[in-house]
C-alpha positions as CSV (number, residue, x, y, z in Angstrom):
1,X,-9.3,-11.7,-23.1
2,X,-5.7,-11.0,-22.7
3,X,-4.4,-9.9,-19.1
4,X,-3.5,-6.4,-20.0
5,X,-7.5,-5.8,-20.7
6,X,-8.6,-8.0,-17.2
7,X,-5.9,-5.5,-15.6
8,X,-8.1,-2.6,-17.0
9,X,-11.2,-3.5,-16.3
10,X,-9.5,-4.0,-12.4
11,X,-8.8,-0.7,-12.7
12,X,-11.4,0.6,-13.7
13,X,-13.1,-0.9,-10.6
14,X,-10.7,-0.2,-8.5
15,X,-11.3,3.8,-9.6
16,X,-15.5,3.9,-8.5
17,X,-14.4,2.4,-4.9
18,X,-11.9,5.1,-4.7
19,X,-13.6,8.0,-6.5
20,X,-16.4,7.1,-3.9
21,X,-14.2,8.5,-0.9
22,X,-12.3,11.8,-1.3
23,X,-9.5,9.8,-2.4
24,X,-7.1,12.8,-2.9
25,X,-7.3,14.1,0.5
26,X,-6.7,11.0,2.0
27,X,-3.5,10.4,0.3
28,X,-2.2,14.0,1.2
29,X,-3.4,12.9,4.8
30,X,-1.2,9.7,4.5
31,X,1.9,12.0,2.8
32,X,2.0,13.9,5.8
33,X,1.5,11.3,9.0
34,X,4.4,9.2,7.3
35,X,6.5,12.9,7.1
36,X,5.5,12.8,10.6
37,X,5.8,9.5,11.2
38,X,10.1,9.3,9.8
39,X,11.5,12.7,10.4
40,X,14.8,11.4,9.1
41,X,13.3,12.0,5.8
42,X,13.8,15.3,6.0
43,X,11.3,18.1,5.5
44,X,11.9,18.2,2.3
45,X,11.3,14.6,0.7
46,X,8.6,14.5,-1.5
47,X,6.5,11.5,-0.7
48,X,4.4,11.8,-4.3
49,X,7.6,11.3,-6.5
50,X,9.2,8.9,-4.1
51,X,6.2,6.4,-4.4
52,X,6.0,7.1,-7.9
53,X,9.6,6.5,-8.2
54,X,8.9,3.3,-6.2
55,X,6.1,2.2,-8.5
56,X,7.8,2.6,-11.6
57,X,10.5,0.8,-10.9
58,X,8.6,-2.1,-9.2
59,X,7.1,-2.2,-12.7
60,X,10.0,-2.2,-15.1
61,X,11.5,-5.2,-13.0
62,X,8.9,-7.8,-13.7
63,X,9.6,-11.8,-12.1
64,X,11.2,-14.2,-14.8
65,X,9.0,-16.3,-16.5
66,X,11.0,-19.0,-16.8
67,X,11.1,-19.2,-13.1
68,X,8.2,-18.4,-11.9
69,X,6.1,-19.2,-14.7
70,X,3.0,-18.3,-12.7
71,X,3.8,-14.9,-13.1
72,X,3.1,-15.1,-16.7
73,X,0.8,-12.0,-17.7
74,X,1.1,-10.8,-14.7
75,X,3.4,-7.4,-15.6
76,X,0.5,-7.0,-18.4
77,X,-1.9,-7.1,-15.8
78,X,-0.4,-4.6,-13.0
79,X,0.2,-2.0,-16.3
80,X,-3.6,-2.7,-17.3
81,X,-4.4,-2.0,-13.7
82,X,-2.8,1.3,-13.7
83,X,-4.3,2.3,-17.0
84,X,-7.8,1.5,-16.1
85,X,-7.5,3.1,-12.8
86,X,-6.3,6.5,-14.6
87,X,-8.9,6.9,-17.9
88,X,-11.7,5.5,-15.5
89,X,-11.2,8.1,-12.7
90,X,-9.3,11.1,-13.8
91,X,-6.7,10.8,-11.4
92,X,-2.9,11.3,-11.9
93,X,-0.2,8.2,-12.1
94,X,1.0,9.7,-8.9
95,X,-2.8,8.6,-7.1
96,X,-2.2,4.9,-9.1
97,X,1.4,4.9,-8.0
98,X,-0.4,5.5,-4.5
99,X,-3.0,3.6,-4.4
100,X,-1.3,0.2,-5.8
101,X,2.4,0.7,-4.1
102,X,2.0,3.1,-0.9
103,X,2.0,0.2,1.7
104,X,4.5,-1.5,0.4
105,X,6.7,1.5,-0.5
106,X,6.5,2.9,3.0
107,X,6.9,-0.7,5.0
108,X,9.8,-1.8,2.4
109,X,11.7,0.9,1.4
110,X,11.3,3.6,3.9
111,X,10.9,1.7,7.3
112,X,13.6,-0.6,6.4
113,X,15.7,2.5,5.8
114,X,14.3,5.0,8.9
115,X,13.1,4.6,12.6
116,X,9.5,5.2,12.5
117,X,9.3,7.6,15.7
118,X,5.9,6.6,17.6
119,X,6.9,8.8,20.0
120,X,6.9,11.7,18.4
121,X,3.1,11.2,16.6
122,X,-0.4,11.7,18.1
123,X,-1.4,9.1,19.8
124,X,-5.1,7.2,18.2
125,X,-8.1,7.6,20.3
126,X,-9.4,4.4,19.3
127,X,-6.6,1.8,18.6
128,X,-4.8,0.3,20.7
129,X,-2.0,-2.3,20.8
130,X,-3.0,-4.4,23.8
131,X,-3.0,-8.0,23.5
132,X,-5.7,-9.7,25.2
133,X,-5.5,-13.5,24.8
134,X,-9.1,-15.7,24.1
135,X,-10.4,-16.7,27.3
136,X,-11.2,-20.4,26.3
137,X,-7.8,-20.8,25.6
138,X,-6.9,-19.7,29.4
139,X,-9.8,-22.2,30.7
140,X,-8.3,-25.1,28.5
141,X,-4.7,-24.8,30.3
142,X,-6.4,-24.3,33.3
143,X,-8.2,-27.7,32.6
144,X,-5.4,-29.4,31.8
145,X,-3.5,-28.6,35.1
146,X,-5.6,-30.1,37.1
């Protein structure tokens, strides 16, 4: 089986998991707590095309082969992924350009280019980024010490 088939069949999986949530609505949910999120953007930056943007061209630059020859089929696969994800699901390129390159289009190309302003966002009622260090650790120094 050649990669560009594994990739589909990936996709293809990758489709029921997200056709079993209402995958559409949490995207459009994510869209607009980043918009939030990097007010730089401006109000009118349209998240959809700019990950899709993002996707494509992450695509159309795949690694060299004669340097990383593990990479080899991998291009194949990521395009099989995308393929099966769309004829399997129904969605749009723009929900596979989202669901394979939104992370790393917002935490590579937008927050190294904007100041992601906290501040100005809801805070989460059940996160929190409080570090609270392992307790056996603390009675192994204190052990030690003595």
């Amino acid at each position: 089986m050649n990669q560009r088939e594994v990739g589909r069949q990936r996709g293809r999986a990758a489709a029921q998991a997200a056709r079993a949530q209402d995958f559409h609505h949490v995207m459009q949910r994510e869209f607009a707590m980043n918009l939030a999120l990097f007010p730089s953007l401006g109000e009118g930056h349209d998240m959809a095309a700019g990950v899709l943007e993002y996707d494509t061209n992450a695509l159309a630059c795949p690694p060299d082969v004669g340097k990383f020859p593990e990479t080899k089929g991998l291009a194949d696969r990521a395009l099989g992924e995308r393929e099966g994800f769309i004829e399997s699901s129904g969605f749009t390129v723009v929900h596979a350009a989202y669901f394979y390159s939104f992370s790393s289009y917002i935490w590579k190309h937008i927050n190294a280019r904007h100041v992601a302003r906290y501040d100005l966002t809801a805070v989460p009622l059940n996160c929190t980024n409080v570090f609270f260090p392992r307790r056996q650790r603390r009675r192994n120094n204190q052990r030690q010490s003595r």
